[in-house]
FIBA-638336 format. One record per residue: residue number from 1; residue in three letters; x, y, z of N, C-alpha, C, O in turn. Coordinates in steps of 0.001 Angstrom, whole numbers. Layout:
+-----+------+---------+---------+---------+---------+---------+---------+---------+---------+---------+---------+---------+---------+
|  nr | rest |    n_c1 |    n_c2 |    n_c3 |   ca_c1 |   ca_c2 |   ca_c3 |    c_c1 |    c_c2 |    c_c3 |    o_c1 |    o_c2 |    o_c3 |
+-----+------+---------+---------+---------+---------+---------+---------+---------+---------+---------+---------+---------+---------+
| NUM |  Ala |       X |       Y |       Z |       X |       Y |       Z |       X |       Y |       Z |       X |       Y |       Z |
...
+-----+------+---------+---------+---------+---------+---------+---------+---------+---------+---------+---------+---------+---------+
This chain:
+-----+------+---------+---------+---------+---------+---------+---------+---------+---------+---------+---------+---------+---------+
|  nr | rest |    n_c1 |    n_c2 |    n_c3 |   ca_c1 |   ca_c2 |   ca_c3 |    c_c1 |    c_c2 |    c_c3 |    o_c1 |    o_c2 |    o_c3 |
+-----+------+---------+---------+---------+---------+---------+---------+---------+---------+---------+---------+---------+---------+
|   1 |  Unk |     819 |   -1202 |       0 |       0 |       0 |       0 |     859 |    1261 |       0 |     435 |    2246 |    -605 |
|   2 |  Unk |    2130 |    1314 |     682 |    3064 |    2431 |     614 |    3556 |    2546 |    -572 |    3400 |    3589 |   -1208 |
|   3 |  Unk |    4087 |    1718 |    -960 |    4698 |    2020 |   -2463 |    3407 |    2103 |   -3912 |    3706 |    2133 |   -5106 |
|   4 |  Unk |    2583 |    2114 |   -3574 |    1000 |    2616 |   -4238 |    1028 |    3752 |   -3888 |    1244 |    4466 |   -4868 |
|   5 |  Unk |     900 |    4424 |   -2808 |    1124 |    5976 |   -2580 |    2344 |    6664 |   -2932 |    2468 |    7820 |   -3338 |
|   6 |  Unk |    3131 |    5883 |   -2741 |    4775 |    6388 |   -3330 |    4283 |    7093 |   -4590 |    4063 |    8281 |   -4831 |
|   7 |  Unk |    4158 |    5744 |   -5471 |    4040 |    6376 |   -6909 |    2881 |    7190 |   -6842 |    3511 |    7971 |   -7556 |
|   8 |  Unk |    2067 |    7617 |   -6715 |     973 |    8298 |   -6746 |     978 |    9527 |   -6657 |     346 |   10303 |   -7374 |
|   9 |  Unk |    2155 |    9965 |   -5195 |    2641 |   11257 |   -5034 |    4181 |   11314 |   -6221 |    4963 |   12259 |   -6111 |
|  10 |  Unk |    4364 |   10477 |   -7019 |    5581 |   10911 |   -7624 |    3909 |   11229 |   -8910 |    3335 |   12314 |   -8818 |
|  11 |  Unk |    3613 |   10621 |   -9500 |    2932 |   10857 |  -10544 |    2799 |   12689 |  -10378 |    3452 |   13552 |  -10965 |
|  12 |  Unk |    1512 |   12866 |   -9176 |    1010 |   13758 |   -9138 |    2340 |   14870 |   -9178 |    2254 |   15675 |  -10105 |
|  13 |  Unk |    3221 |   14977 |   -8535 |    4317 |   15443 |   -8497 |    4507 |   15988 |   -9954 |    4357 |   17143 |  -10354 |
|  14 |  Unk |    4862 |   14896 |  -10624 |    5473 |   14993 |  -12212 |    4432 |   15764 |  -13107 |    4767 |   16308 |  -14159 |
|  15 |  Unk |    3097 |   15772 |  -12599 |    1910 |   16626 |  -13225 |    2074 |   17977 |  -13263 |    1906 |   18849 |  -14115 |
|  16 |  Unk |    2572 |   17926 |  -11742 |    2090 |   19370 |  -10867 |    3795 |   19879 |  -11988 |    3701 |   20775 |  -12827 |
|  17 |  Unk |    4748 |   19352 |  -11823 |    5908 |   19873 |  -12484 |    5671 |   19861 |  -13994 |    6486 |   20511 |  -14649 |
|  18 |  Unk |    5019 |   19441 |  -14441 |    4874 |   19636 |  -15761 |    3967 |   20950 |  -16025 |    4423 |   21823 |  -16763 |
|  19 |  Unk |    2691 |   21107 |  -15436 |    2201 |   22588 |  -15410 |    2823 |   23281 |  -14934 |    2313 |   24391 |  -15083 |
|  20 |  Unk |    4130 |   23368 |  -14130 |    5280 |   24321 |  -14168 |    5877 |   25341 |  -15294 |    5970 |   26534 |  -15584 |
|  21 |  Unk |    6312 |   23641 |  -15844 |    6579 |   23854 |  -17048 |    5915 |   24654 |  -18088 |    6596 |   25324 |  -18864 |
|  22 |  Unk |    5103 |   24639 |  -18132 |    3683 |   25078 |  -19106 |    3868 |   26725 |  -18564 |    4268 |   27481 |  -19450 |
|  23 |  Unk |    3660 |   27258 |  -17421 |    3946 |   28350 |  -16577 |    5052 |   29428 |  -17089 |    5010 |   30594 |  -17482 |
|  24 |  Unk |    6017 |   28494 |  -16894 |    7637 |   29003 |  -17108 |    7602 |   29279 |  -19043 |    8426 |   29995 |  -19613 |
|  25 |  Unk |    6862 |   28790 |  -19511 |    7060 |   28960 |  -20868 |    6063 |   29970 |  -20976 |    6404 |   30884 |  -21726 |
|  26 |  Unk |    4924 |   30093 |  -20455 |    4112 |   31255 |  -20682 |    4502 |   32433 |  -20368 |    4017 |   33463 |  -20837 |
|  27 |  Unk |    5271 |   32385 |  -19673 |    5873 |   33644 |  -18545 |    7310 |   33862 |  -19525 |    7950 |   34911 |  -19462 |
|  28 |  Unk |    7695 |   32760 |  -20396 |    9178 |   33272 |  -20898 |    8120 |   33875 |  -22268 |    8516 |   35026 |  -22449 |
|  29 |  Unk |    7221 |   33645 |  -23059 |    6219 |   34090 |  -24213 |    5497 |   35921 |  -23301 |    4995 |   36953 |  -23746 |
|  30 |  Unk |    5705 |   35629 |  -22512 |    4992 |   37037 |  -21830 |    6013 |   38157 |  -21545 |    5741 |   39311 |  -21874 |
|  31 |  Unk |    7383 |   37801 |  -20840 |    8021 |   38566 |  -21059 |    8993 |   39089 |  -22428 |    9424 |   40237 |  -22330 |
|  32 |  Unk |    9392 |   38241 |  -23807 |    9380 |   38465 |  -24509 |    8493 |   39516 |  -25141 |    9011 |   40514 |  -25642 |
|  33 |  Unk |    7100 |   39327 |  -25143 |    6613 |   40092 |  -25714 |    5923 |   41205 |  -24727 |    5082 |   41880 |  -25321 |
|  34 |  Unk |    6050 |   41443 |  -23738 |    6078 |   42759 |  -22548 |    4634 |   42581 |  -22182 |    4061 |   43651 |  -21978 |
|  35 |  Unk |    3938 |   41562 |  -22055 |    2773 |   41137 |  -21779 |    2912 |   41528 |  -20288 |    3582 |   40755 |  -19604 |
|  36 |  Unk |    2484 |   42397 |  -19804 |    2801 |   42512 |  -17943 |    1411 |   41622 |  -17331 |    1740 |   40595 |  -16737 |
|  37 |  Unk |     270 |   41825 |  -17386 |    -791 |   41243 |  -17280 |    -563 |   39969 |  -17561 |   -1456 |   39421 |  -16914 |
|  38 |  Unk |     -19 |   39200 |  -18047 |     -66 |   37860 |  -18707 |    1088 |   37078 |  -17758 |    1455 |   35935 |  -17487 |
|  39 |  Unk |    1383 |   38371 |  -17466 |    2955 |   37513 |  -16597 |    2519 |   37618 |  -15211 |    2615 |   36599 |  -14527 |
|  40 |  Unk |    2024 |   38754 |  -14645 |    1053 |   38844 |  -13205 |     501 |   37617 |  -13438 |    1179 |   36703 |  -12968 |
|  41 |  Unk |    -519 |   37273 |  -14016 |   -1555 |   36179 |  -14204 |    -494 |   34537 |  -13792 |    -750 |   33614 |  -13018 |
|  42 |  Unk |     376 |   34709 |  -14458 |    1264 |   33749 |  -14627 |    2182 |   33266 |  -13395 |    2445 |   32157 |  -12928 |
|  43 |  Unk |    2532 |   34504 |  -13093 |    3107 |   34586 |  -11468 |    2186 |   34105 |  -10629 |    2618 |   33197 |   -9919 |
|  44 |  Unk |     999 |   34415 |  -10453 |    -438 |   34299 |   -9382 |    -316 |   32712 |   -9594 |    -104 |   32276 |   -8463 |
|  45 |  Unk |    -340 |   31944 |  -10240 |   -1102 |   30432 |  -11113 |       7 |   29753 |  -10596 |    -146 |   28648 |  -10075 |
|  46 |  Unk |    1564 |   30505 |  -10713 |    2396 |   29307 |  -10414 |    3062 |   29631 |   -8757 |    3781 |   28742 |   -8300 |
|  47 |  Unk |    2845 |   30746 |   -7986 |    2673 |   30270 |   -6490 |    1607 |   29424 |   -6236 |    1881 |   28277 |   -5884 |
|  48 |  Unk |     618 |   29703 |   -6327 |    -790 |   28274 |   -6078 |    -141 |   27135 |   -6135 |     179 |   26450 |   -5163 |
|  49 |  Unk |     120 |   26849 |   -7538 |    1107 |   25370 |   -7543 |    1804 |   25099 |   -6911 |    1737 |   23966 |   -6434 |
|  50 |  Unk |    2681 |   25818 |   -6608 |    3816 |   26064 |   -5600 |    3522 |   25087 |   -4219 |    4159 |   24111 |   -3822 |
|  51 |  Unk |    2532 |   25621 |   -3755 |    1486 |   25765 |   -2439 |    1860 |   24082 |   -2553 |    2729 |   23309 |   -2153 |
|  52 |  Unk |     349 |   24051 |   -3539 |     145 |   22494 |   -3759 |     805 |   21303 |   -4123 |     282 |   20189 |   -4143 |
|  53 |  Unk |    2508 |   21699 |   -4541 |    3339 |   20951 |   -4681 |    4310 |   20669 |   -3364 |    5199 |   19819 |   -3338 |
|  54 |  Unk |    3884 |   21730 |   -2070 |    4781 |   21589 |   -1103 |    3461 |   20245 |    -486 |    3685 |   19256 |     212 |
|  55 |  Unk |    2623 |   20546 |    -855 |    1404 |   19236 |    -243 |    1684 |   18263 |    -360 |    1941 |   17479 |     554 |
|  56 |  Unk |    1732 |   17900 |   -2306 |    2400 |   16692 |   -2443 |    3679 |   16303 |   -1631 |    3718 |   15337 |    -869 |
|  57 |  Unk |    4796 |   17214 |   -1891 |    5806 |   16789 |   -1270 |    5618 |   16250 |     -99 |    6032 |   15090 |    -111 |
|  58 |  Unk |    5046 |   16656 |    1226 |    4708 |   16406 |    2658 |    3907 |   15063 |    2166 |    3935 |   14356 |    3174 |
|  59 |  Unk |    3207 |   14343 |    1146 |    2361 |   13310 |    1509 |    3744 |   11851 |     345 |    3832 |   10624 |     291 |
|  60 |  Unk |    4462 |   12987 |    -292 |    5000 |   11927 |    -809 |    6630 |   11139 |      43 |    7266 |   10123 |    -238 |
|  61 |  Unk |    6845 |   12361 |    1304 |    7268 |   11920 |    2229 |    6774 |   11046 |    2870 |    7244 |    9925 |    2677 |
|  62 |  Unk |    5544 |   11196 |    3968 |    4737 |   10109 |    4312 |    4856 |    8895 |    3879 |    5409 |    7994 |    4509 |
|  63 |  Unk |    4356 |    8792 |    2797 |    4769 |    7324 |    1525 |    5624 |    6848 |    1877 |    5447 |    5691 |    2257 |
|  64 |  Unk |    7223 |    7487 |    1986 |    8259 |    7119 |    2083 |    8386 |    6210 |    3532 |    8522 |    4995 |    3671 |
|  65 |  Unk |    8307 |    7059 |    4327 |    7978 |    6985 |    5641 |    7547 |    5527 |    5677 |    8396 |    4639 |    5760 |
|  66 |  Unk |    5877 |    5184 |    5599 |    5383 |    4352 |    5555 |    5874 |    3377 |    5071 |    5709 |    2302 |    5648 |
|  67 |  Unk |    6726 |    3452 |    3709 |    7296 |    2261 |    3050 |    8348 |    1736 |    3639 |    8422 |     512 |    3744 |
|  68 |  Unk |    9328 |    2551 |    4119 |   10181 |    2230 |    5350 |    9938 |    1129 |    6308 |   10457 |      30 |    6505 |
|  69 |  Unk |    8965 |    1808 |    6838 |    8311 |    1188 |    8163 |    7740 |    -324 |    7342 |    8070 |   -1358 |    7922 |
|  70 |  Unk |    7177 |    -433 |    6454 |    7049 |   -1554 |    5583 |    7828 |   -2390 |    5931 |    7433 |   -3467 |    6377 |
|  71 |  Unk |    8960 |   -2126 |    5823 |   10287 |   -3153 |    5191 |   10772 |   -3574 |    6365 |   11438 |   -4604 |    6477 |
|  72 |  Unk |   10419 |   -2671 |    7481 |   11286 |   -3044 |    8708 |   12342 |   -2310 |    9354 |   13016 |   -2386 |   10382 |
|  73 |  Unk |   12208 |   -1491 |    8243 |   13390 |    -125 |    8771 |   12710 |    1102 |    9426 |   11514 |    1260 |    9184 |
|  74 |  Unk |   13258 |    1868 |   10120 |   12910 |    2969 |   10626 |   13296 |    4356 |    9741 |   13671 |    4385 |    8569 |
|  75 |  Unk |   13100 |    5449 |   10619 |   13427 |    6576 |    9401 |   14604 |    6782 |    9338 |   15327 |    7129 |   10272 |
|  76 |  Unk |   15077 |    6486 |    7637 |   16832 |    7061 |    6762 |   16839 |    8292 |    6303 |   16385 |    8753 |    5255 |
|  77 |  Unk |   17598 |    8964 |    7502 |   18089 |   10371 |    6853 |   18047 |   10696 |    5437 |   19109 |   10106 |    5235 |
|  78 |  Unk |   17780 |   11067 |    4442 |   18504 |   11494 |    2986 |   18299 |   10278 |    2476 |   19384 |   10062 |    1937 |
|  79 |  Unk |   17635 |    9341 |    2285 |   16883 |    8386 |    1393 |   16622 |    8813 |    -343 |   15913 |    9704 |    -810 |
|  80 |  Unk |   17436 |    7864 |    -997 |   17250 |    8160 |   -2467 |   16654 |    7111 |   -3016 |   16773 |    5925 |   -2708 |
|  81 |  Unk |   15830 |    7736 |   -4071 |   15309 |    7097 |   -4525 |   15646 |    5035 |   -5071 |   15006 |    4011 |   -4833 |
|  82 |  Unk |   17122 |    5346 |   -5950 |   17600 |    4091 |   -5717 |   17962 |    3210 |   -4617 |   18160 |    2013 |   -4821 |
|  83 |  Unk |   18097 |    3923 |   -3044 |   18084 |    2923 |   -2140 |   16963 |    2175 |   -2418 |   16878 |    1003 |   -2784 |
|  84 |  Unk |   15709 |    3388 |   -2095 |   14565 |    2399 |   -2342 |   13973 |    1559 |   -3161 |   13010 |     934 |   -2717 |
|  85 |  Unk |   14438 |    1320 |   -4669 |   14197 |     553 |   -5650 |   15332 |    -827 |   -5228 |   15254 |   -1939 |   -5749 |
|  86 |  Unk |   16216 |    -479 |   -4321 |   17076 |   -1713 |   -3665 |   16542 |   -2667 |   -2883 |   16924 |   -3778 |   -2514 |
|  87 |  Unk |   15269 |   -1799 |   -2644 |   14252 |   -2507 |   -1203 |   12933 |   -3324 |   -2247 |   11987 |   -3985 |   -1818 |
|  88 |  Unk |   13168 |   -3102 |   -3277 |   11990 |   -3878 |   -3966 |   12265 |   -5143 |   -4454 |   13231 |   -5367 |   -5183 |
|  89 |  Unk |   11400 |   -6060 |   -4062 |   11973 |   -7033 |   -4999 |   11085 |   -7246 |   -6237 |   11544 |   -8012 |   -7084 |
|  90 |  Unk |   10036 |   -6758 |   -6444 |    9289 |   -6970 |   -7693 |    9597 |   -6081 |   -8404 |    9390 |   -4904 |   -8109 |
|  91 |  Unk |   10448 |   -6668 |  -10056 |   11266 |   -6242 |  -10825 |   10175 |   -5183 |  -11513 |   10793 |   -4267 |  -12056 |
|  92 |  Unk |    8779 |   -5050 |  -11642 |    7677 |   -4376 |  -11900 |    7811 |   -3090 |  -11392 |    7932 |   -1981 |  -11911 |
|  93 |  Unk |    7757 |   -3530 |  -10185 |    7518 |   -1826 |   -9242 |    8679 |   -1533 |   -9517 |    8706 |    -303 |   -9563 |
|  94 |  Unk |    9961 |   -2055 |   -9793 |   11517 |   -1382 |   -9888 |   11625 |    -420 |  -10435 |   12126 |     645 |  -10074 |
|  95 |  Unk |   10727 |    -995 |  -12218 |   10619 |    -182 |  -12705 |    9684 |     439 |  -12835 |    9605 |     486 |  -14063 |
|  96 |  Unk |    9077 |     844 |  -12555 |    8067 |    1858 |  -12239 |    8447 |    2960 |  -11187 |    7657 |    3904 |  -11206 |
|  97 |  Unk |    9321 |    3056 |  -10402 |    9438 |    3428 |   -9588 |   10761 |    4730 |   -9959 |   11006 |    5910 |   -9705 |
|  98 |  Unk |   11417 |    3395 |  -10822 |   13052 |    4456 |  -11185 |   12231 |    5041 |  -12937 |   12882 |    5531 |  -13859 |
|  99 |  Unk |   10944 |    4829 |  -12948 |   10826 |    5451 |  -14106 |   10120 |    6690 |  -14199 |   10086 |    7484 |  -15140 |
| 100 |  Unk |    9338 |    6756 |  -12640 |    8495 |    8052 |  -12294 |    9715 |    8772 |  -11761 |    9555 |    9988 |  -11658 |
| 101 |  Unk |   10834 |    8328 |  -11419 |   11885 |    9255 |  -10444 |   12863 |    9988 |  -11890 |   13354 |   11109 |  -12017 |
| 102 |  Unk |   12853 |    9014 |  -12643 |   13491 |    9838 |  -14107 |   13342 |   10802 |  -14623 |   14138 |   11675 |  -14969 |
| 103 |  Unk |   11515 |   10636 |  -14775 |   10973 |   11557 |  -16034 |   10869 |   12887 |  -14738 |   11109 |   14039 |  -15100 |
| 104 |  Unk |   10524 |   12624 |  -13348 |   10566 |   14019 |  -12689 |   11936 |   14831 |  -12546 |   11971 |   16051 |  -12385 |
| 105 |  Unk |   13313 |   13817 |  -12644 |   13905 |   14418 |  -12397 |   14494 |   15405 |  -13905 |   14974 |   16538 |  -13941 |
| 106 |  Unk |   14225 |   14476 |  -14963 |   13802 |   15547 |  -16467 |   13207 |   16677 |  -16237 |   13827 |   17700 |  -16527 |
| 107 |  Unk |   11964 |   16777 |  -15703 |   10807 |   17713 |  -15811 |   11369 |   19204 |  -14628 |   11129 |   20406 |  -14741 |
| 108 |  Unk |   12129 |   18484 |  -13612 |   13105 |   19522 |  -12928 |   14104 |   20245 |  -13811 |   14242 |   21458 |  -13968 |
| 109 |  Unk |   14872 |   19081 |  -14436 |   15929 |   20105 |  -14835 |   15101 |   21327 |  -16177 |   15067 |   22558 |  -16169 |
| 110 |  Unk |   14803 |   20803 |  -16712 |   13628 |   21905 |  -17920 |   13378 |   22965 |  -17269 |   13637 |   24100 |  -17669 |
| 111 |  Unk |   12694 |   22592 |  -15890 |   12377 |   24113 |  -15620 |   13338 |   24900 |  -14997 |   13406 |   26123 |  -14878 |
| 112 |  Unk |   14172 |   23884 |  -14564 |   15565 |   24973 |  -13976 |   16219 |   25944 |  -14635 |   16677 |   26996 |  -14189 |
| 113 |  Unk |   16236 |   25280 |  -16330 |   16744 |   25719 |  -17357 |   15929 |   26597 |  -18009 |   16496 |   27534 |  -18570 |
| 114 |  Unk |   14626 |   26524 |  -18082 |   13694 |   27431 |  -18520 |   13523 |   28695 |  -17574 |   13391 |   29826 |  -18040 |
| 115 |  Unk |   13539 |   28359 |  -15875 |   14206 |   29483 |  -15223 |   14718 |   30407 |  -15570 |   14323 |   31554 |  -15775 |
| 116 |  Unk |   16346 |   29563 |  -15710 |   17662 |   30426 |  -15999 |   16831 |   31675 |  -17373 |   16840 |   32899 |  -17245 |
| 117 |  Unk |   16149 |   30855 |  -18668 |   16419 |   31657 |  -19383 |   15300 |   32723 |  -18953 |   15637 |   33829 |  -19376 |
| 118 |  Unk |   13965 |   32774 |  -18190 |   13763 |   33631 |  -17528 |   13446 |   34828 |  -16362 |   12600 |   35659 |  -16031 |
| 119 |  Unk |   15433 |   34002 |  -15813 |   15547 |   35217 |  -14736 |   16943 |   36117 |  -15810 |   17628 |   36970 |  -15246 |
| 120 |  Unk |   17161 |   35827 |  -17126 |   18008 |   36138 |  -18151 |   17152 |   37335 |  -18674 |   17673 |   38450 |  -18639 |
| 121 |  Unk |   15759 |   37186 |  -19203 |   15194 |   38391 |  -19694 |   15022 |   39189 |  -18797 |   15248 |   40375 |  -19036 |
| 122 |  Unk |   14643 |   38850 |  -17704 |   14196 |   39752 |  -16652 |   15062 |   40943 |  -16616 |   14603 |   42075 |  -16768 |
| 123 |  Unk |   16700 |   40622 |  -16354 |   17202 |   41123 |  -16240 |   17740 |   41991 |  -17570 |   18313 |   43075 |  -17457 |
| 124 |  Unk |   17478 |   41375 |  -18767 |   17452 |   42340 |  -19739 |   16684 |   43601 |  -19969 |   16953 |   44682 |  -20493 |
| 125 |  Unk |   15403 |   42971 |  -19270 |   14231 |   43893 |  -19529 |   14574 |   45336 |  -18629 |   14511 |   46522 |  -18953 |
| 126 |  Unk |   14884 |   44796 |  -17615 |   15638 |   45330 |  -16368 |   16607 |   46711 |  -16981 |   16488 |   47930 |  -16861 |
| 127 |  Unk |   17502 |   45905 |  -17614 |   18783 |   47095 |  -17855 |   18266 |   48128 |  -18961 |   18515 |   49283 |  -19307 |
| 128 |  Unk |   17459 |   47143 |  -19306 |   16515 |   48247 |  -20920 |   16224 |   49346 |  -20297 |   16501 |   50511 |  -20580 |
| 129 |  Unk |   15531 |   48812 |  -19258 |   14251 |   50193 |  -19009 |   15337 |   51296 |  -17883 |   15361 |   52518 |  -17737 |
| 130 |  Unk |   15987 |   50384 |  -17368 |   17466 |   51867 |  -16777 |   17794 |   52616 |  -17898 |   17868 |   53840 |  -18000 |
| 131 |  Unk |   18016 |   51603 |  -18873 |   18942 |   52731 |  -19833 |   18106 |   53763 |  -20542 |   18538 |   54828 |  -20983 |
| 132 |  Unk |   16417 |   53182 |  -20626 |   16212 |   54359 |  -21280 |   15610 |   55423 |  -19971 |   15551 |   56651 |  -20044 |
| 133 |  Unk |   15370 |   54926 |  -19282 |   14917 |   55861 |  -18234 |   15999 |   57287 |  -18488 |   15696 |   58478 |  -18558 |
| 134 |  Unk |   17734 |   56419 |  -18615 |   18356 |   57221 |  -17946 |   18801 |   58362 |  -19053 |   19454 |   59381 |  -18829 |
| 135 |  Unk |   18317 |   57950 |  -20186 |   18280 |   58587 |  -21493 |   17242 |   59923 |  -21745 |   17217 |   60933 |  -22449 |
| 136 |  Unk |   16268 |   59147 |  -20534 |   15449 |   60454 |  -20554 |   15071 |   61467 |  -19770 |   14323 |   62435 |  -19903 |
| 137 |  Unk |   16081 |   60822 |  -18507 |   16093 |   61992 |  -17930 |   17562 |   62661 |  -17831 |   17988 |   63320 |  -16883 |
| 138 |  Unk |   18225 |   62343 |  -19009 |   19376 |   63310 |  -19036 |   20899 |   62920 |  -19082 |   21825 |   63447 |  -19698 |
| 139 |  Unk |   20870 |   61761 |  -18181 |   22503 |   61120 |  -17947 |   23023 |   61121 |  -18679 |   24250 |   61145 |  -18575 |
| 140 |  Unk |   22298 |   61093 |  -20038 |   23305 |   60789 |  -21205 |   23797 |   61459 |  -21980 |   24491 |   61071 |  -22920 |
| 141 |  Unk |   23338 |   63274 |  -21539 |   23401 |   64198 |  -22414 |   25034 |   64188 |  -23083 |   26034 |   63636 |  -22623 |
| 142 |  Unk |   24902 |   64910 |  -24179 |   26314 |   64961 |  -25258 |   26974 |   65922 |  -24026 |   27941 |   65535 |  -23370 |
| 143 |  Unk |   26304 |   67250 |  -23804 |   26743 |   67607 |  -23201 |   27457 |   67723 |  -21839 |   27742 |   68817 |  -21354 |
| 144 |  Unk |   27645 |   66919 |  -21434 |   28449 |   66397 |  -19873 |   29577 |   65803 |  -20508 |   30605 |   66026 |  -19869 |
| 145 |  Unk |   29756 |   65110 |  -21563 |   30376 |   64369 |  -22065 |   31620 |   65120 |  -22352 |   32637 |   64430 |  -22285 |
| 146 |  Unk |   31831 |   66717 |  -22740 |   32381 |   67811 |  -24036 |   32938 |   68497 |  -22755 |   32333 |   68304 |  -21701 |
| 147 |  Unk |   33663 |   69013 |  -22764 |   34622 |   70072 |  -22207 |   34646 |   71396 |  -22557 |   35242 |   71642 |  -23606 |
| 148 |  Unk |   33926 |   72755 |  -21683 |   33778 |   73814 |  -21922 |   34271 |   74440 |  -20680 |   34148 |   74127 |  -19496 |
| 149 |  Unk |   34802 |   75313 |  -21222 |   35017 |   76826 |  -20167 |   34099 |   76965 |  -19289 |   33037 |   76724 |  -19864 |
| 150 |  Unk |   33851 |   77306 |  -17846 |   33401 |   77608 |  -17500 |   32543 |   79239 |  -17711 |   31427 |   79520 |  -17272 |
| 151 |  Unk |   33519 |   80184 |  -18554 |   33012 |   81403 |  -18808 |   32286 |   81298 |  -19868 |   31629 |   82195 |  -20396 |
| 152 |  Unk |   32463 |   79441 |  -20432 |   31541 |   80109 |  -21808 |   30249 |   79681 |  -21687 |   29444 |   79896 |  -22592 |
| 153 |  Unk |   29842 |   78905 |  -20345 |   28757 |   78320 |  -20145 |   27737 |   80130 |  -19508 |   28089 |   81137 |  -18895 |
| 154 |  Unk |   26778 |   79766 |  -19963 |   25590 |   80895 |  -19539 |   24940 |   80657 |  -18227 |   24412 |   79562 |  -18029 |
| 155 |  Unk |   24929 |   81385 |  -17501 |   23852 |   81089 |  -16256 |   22420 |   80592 |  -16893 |   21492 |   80002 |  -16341 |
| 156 |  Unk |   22485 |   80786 |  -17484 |   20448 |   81051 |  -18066 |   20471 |   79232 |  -19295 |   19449 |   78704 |  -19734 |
| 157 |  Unk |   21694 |   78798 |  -19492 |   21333 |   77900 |  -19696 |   20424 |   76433 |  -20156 |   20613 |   75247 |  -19884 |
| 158 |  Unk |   19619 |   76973 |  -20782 |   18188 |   75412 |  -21020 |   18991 |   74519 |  -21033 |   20084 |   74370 |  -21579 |
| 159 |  Unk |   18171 |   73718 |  -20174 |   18964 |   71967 |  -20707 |   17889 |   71586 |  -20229 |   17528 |   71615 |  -19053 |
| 160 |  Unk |   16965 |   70955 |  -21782 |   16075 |   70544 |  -22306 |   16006 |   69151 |  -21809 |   16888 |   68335 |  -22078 |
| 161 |  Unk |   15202 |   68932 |  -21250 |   15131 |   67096 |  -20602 |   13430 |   66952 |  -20589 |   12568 |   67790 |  -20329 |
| 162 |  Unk |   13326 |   65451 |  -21006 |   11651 |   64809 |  -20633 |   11601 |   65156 |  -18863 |   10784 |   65929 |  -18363 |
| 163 |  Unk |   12437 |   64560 |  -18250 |   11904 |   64674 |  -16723 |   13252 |   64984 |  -16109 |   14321 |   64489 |  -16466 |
| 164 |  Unk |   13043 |   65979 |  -15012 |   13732 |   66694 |  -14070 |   14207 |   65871 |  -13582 |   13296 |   65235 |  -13052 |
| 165 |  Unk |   15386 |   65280 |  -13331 |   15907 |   64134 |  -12072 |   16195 |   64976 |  -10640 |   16505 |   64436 |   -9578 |
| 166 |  Unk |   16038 |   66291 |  -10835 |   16814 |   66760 |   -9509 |   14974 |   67279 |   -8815 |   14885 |   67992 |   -7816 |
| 167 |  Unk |   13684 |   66747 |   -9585 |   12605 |   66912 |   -8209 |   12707 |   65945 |   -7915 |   12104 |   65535 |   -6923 |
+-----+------+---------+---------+---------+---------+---------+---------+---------+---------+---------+---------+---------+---------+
């Protein structure tokens, strides 16, 4: 009965990580195209999951737990998955077991990697909007850049900018 729940919380697991997935790609399609709404939406959908994947986790511990206690053992610190396919002897559940632990640990790395590429825009998007910010309010003028006399500069001066940085 433990190793029936085992897999059950790995399945659901591998679900819940696969609409991750689905998430992380909507959110890399949203920030590409500056969808802010689409990416809020997107953000909101994948803490929830979040939530509900720390659930699974806590029941797919349990499992573990239980299957333990199954066998005759008590609780193993840091238990991997292949110990426990060591504890099976039905070559069935073996595989079943190292085959739900595969495809999740696939479905992890994807999104780790789908991550990376968007905490990569983020930060593009990021330096974009400094640079033009800083374009428009002045930093970049030619003029700071050029070397003048102080006598030849005018008190009265315009220096024409979208927005004041000094209110």
């Amino acid at each position: 009965m433990a190793f029936h729940d085992l897999c059950e919380a790995l399945e659901t697991l591998l679900v819940q990580h696969e609409q991750l997935l689905t998430f992380a790609q909507q959110k890399k399609e949203a920030l590409i195209s500056n969808d802010v709404s689409l990416l809020t939406e997107m953000v909101n959908k994948e803490s929830r999951l979040v939530k509900l994947i720390l659930e699974t986790e806590a029941r797919r511990q349990k499992a573990v737990a239980a299957f333990l206690v199954e066998k005759g053992l008590g609780q193993l610190p840091d238990i991997k998955v292949t110990d426990l396919t060591r504890m099976i002897t039905n070559a069935e559940e073996k595989l079943k077991l190292s085959d739900l632990a595969e495809r999740l640990i696939q479905a992890v790395e994807r999104l780790k990697a789908l991550n990376n590429i968007n905490v990569r825009l983020t930060q593009q998007s990021i330096e974009f909007n400094d640079f033009s910010l800083s374009l428009l309010t002045g930093i970049y003028d030619d003029q700071d850049f050029v070397y003048k006399k102080p006598s030849d500069l005018s008190q009265g001066q315009l220096n024409l900018k979208f927005f004041d940085s000094k209110a």
